[in-house]
C-alpha positions in Angstrom: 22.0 140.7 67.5 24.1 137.8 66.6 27.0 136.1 68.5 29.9 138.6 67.7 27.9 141.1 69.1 26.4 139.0 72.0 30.1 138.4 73.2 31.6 142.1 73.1 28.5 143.4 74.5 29.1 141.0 77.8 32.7 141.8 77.5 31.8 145.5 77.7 29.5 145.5 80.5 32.4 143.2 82.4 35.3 145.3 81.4 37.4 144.7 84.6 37.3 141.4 84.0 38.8 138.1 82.4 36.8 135.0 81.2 38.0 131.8 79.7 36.3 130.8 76.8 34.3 127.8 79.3 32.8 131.1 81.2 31.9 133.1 78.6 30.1 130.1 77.2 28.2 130.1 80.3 27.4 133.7 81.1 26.8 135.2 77.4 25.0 132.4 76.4 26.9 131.9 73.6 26.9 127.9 72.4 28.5 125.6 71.5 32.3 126.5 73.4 33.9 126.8 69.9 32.2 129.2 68.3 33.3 131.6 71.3 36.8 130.4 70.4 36.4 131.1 66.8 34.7 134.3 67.8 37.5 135.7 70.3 40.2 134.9 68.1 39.1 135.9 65.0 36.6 138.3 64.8 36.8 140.2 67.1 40.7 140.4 67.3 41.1 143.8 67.0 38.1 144.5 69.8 39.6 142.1 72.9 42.5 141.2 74.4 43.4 137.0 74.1 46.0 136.1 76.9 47.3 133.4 79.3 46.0 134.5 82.6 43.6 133.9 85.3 39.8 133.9 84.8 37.6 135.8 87.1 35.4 133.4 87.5 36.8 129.5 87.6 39.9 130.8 88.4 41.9 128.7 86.4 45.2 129.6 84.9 44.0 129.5 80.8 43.3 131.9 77.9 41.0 134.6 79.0 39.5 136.9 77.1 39.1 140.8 78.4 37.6 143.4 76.4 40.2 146.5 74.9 37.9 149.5 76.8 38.4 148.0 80.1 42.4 147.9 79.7 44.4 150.7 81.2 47.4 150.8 79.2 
């Protein structure tokens, strides 16, 4: 499984919620920090939703990343 897939798959099993690319670091065990960014914002564009918001975990006011399925439109 390689990092792409290690991200959505976290993503997916977390669908109510929104992590900052600091938290996902921490809790897919992705590393270092900017290959989530490149990651979120490039592969898998079409697959998660990039936005200014609140994470759910630090609770900081920053980009946060929340996977499409979990998003009731």
């Amino acid at each position: 499984m390689n990092n792409a897939d290690l991200v959505l798959n976290f993503l997916n099993s977390h669908q109510d919620y929104k992590y900052c690319d600091d938290c996902l670091t921490t809790n897919s065990g992705v590393h270092p920090h900017q290959q989530i960014n490149q990651i979120c914002r490039i592969r898998l564009s079409q697959e998660i939703i990039r936005e200014q918001d609140q994470c759910s975990i630090c609770g900081r006011f920053k980009i946060v990343n929340q996977s499409i399925v979990g998003v009731v439109v």
